[in-house]
C-alpha positions as CSV (number, residue, x, y, z in Angstrom):
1,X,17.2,-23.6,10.5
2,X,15.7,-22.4,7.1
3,X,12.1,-22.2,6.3
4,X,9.8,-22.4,2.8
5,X,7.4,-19.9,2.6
6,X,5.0,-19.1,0.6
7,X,3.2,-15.7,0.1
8,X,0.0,-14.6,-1.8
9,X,-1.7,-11.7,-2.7
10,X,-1.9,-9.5,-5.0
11,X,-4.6,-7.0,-7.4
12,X,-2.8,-3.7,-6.1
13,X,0.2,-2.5,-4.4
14,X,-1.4,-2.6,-1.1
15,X,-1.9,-6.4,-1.0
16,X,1.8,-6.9,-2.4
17,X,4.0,-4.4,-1.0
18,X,3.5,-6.0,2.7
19,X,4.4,-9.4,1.4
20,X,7.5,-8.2,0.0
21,X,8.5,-6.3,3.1
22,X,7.7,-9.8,5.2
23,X,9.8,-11.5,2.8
24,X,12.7,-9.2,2.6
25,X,12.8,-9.7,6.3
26,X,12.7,-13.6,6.5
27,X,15.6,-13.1,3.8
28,X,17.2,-11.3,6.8
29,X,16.6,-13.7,9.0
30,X,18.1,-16.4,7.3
31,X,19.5,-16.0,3.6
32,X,18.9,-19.7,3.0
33,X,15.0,-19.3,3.7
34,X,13.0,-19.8,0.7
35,X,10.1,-17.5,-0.6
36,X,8.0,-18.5,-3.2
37,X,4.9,-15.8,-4.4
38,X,1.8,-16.4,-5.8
39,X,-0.4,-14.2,-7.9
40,X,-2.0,-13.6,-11.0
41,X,-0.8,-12.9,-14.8
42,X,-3.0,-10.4,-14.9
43,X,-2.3,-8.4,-11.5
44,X,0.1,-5.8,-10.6
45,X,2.3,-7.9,-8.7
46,X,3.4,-9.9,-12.5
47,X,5.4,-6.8,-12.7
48,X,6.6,-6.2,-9.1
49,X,7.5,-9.1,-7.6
50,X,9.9,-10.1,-10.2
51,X,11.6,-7.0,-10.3
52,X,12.1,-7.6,-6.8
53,X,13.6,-10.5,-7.5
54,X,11.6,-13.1,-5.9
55,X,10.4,-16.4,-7.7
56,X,7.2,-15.7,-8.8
57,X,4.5,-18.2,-10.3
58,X,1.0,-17.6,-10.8
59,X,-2.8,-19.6,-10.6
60,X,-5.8,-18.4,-12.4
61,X,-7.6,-16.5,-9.5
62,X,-11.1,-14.0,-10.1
63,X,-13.2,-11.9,-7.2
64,X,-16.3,-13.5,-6.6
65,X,-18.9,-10.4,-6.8
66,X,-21.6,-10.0,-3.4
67,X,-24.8,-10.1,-5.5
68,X,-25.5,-13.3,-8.1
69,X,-25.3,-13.1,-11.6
70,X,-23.8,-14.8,-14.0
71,X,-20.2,-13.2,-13.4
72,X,-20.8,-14.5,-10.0
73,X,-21.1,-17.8,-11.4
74,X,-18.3,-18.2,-13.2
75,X,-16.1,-16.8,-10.7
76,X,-17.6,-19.7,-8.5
77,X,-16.5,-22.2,-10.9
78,X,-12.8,-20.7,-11.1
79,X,-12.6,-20.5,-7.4
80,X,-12.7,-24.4,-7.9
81,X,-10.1,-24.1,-10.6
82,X,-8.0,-22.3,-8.5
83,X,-8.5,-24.2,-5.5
84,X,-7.1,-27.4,-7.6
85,X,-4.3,-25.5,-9.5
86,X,-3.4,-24.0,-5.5
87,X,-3.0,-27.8,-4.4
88,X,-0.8,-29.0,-7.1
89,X,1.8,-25.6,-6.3
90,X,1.4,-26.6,-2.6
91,X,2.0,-30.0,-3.0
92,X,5.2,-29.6,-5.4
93,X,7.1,-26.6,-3.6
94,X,6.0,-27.9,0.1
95,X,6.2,-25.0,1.8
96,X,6.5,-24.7,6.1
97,X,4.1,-21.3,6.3
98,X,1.6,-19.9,3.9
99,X,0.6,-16.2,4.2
100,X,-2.1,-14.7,2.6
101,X,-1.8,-10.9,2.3
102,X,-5.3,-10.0,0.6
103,X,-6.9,-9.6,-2.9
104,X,-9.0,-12.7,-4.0
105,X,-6.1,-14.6,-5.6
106,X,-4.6,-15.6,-1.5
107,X,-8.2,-16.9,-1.1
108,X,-8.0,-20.5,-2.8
109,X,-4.0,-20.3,-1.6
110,X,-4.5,-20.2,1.6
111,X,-7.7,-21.9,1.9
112,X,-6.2,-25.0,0.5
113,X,-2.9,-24.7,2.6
114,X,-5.3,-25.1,5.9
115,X,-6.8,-28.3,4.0
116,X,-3.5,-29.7,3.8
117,X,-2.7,-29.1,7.3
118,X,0.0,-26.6,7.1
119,X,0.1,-23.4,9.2
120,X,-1.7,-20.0,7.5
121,X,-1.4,-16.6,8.3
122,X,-3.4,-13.6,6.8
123,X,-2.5,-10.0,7.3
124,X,-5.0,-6.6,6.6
125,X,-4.0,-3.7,5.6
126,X,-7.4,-2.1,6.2
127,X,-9.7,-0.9,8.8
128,X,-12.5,-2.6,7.5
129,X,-11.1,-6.2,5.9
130,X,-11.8,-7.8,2.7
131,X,-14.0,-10.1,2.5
132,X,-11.7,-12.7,1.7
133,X,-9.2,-12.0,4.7
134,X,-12.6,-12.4,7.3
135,X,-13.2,-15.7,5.5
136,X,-10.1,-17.0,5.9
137,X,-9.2,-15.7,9.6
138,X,-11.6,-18.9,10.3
139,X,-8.9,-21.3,9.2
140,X,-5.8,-19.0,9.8
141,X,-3.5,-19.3,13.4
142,X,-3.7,-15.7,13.1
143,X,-4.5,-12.8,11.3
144,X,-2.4,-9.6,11.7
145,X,-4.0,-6.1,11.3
146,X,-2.7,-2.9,11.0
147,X,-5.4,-1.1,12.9
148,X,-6.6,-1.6,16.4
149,X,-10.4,-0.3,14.8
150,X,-10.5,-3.9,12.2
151,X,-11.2,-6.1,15.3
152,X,-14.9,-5.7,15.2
153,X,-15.2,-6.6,11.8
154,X,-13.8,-10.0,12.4
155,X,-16.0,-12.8,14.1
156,X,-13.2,-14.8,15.3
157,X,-11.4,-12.8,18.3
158,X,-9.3,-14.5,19.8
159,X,-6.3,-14.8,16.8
160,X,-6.4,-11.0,16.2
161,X,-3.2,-9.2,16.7
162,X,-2.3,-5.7,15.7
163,X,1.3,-5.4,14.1
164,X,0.7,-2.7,12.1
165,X,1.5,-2.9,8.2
166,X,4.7,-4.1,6.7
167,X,6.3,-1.8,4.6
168,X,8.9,-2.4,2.2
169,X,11.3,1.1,2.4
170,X,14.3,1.6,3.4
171,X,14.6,4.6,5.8
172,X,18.5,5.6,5.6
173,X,18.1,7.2,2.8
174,X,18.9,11.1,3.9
175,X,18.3,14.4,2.1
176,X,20.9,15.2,-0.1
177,X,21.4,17.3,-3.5
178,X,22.0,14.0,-5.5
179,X,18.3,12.9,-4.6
180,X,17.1,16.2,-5.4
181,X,18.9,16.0,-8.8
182,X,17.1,12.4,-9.3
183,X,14.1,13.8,-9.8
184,X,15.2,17.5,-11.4
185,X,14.0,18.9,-8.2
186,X,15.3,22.2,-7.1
187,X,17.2,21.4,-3.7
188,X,16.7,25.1,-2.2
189,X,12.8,24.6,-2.2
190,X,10.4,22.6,-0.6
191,X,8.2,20.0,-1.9
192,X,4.8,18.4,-2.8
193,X,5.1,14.9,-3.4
194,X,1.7,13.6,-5.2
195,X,1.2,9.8,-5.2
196,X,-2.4,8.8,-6.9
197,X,-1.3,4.9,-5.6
198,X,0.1,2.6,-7.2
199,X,-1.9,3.1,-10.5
200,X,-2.2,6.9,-10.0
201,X,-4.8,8.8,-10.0
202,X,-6.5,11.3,-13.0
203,X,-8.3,13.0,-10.7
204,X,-5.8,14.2,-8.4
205,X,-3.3,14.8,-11.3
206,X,-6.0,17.2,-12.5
207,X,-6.7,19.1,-9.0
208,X,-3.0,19.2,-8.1
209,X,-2.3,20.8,-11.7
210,X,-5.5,23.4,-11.3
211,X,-5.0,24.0,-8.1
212,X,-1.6,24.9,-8.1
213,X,-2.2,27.2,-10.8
214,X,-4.2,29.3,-9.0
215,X,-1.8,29.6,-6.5
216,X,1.4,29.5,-8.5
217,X,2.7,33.3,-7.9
218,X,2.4,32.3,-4.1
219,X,4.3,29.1,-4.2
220,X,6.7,29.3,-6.8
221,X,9.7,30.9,-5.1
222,X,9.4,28.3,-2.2
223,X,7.9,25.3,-3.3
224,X,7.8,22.5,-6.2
225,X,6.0,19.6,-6.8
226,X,7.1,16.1,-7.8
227,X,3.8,14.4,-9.5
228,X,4.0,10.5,-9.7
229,X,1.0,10.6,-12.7
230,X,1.0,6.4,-13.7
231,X,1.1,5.4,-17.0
232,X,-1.9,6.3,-17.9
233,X,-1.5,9.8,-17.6
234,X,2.0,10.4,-18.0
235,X,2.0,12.1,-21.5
236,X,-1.3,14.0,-20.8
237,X,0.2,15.7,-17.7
238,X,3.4,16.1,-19.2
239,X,1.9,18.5,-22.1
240,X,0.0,20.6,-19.8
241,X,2.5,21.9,-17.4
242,X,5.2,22.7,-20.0
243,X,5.0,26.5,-18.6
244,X,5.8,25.2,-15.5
245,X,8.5,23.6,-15.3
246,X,10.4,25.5,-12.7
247,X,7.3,24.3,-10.5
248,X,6.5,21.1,-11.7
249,X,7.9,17.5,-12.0
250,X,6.1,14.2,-13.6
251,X,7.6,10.8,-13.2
252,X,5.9,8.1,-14.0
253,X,6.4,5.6,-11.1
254,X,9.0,5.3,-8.8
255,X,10.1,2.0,-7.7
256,X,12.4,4.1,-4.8
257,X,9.7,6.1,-3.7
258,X,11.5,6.3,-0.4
259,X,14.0,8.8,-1.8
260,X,10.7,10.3,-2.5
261,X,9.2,10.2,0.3
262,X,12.2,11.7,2.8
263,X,12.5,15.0,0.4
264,X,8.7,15.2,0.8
265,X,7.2,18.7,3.2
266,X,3.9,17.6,2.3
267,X,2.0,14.6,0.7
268,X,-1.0,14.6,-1.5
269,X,-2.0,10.6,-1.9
270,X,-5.1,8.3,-1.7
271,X,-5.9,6.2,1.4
272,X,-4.3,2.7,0.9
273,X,-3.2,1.4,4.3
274,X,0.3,1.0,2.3
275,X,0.9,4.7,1.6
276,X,-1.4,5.6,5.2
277,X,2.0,3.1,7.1
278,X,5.0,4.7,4.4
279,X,3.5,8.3,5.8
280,X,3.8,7.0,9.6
281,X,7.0,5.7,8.7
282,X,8.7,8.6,7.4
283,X,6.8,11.3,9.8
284,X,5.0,13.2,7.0
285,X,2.3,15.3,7.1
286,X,-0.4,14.6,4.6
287,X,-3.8,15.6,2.4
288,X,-5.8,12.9,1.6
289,X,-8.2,12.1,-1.6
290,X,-9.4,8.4,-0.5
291,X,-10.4,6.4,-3.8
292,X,-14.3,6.3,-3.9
293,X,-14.7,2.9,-5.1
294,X,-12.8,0.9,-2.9
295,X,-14.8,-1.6,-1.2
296,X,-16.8,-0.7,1.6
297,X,-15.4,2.6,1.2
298,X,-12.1,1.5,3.0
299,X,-10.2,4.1,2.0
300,X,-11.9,6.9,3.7
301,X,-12.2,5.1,7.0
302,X,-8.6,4.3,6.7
303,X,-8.0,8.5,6.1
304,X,-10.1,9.3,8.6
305,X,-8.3,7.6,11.4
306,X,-5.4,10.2,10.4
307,X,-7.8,13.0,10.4
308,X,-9.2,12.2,13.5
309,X,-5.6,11.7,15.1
310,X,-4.5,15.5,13.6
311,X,-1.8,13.8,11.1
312,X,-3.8,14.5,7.8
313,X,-6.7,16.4,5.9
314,X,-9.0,14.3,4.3
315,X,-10.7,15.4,1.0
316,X,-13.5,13.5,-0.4
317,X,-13.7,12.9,-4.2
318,X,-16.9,14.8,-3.8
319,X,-15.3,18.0,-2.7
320,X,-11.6,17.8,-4.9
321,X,-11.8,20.2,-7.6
322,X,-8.5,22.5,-8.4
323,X,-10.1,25.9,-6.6
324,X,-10.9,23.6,-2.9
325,X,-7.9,21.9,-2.5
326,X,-6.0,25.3,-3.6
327,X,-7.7,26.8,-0.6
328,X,-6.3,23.6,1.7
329,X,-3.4,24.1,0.1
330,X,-2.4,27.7,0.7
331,X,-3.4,27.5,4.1
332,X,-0.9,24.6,4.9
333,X,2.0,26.0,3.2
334,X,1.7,29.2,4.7
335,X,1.5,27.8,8.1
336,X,4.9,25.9,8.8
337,X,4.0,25.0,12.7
338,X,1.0,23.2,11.2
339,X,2.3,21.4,8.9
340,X,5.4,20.4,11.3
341,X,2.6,19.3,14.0
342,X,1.0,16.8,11.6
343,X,4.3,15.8,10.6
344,X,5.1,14.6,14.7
345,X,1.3,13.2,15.0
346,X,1.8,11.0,11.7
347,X,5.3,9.8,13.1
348,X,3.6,9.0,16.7
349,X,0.9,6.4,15.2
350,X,4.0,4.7,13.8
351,X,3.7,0.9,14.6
352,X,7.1,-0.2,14.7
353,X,8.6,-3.2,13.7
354,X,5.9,-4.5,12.0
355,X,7.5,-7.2,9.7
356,X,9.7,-7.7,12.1
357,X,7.3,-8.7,14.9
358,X,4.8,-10.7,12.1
359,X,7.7,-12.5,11.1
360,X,9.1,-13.2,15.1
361,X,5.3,-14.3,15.6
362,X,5.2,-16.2,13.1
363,X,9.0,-18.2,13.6
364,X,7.8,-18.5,17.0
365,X,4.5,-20.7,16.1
366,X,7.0,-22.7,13.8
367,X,9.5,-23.9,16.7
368,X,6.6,-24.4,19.2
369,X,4.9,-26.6,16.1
């Protein structure tokens, strides 16, 4: 029996990278089950989901700010807009099961899916939840999360199951020159893969490219690093480490990060649950520069919960600067049994199965219904 479903989310890679990985695996399920996404024009996952290859439409969708004002207002008033625009794509693609992955564009989605009587279900990638995933956990038959610490932040208990987060890699890929090659990377060292998120990150492009500096005549025989900059800051990084290309390597963004990820010895990244589950996933030890403006600081609570389990070293935003995480640096890649110990830590808070189990779960519910 094949299904409709329908999937929304979207703002950054975090909200859309888990709805990929659940549709990929009702794809598997049943190559005749349909997936239809929802987003924004405007939002990252314009780009992504396309390119991997799902049909795609989009509503007009904008985050309704905590404190009034004006821009509160009018985000109001589109949450209306969107609510009606949400029934007429509900209404003509008739889906069997919406799911709601996070960012404010799922919230008039989902919201008017549980109107129209059909069965919703939200997932969090986050310790602490958006607010639009607690409001709709009210109308949802259950709301996944990826961490057994988000369950107090959620008023209704008793839907509340911990899956873990979806992620969308592949994990046969093994290390071999030809991936090494890829990337120009020198197959006889080891490697520093930096990921900023899925936008990047200037600030840890600059630290990584101090920092490294000051330690270059320790690491250079032994290690390299592969620097995914974003856009933004491609050509700017580019120009500064033209000394150092026996050392350095900038891509842009990698849509295979997995290939990435498996030739990785160490990770320098921000703390989206996304890259936290990818770093579980592949059994890599990890520093971690959370992004400072997330809301309610999510980021850092997410990075902590690695800290505090042995897996990673968290570095505030506050403290990053090219000399401090030189310091962190130097003392990790000195130390292999340390690094190797974080490795097995980060591989043992692995949730397994996750879109698998979501999308059991969530099959279950339908032949029950």
């Amino acid at each position: 029996m094949s299904f409709k479903i329908l999937i929304s989310g979207g703002g950054t890679g975090g909200h859309i990278y888990p709805g990929i990985s659940l549709a990929n695996e009702f794809k598997k399920r049943n190559h005749k089950n349909e997936i239809l996404f929802i987003g924004t024009k405007k939002g990252m996952e314009a780009k992504i989901i396309p390119h991997e290859g799902f049909k795609f439409e989009t509503i007009i969708a904008k985050g309704i700010k905590r404190q009034f004002c004006l821009d509160s207002f009018k985000a109001i008033l589109i949450f209306f807009v969107s609510l009606a625009q949400s029934y007429k794509k509900i209404r003509k693609y008739r889906p069997d099961i919406v799911i709601g992955t996070g960012g404010y564009v799922s919230g008039a989605i989902v919201l008017m899916a549980s109107i129209l009587n059909i069965p919703v279900f939200i997932h969090e990638q986050n310790v602490i939840p958006g607010i639009t995933n607690k409001f709709l956990s009210f109308f949802a038959n259950a709301t996944f999360l990826s961490f057994e610490q988000s369950r107090k932040y959620f008023k209704s208990k008793n839907r509340l199951i911990v899956f873990g987060n979806p992620i969308r890699l592949k994990k046969s890929v093994t290390i071999n020159k030809r991936n090494y090659h890829k990337y120009n990377l020198n197959s006889s060292k080891k490697t520093i893969l930096v990921i900023g998120g899925s936008k990047g990150a200037a600030s840890i492009n600059r630290a990584v490219f101090d920092g490294i500096k000051l330690i270059k005549d320790f690491i250079k025989e032994n290690w390299q690093v592969l620097l995914v900059s974003g856009t933004d800051d491609y050509d700017k990084i580019n120009s500064k480490i033209a000394r150092d290309r026996d050392i350095f390597y900038v891509e842009k963004y990698l849509y295979d990060i997995g290939n990435a990820y498996v030739l990785a010895d160490l990770i320098i990244c921000r703390g989206g649950a996304t890259t936290l589950a990818e770093l579980n996933s592949f059994g890599k030890a990890a520093i971690i520069v959370p992004y400072p403006y997330a809301t309610n600081n999510h980021q850092e609570l997410n990075a902590r919960v690695f800290e505090n389990k042995g897996a990673a070293i968290v570095i505030t935003e506050k403290e990053l600067s090219g000399e401090y995480l030189s310091k962190k640096l130097k003392d990790l890649l000195q130390n292999n049994d340390k690094l190797n110990t974080m490795a097995e830590k980060s591989k043992k808070m692995e949730k397994k199965d996750s879109a698998k189990n979501i999308v059991n779960f969530i099959l279950n519910h339908l032949k029950e219904k």
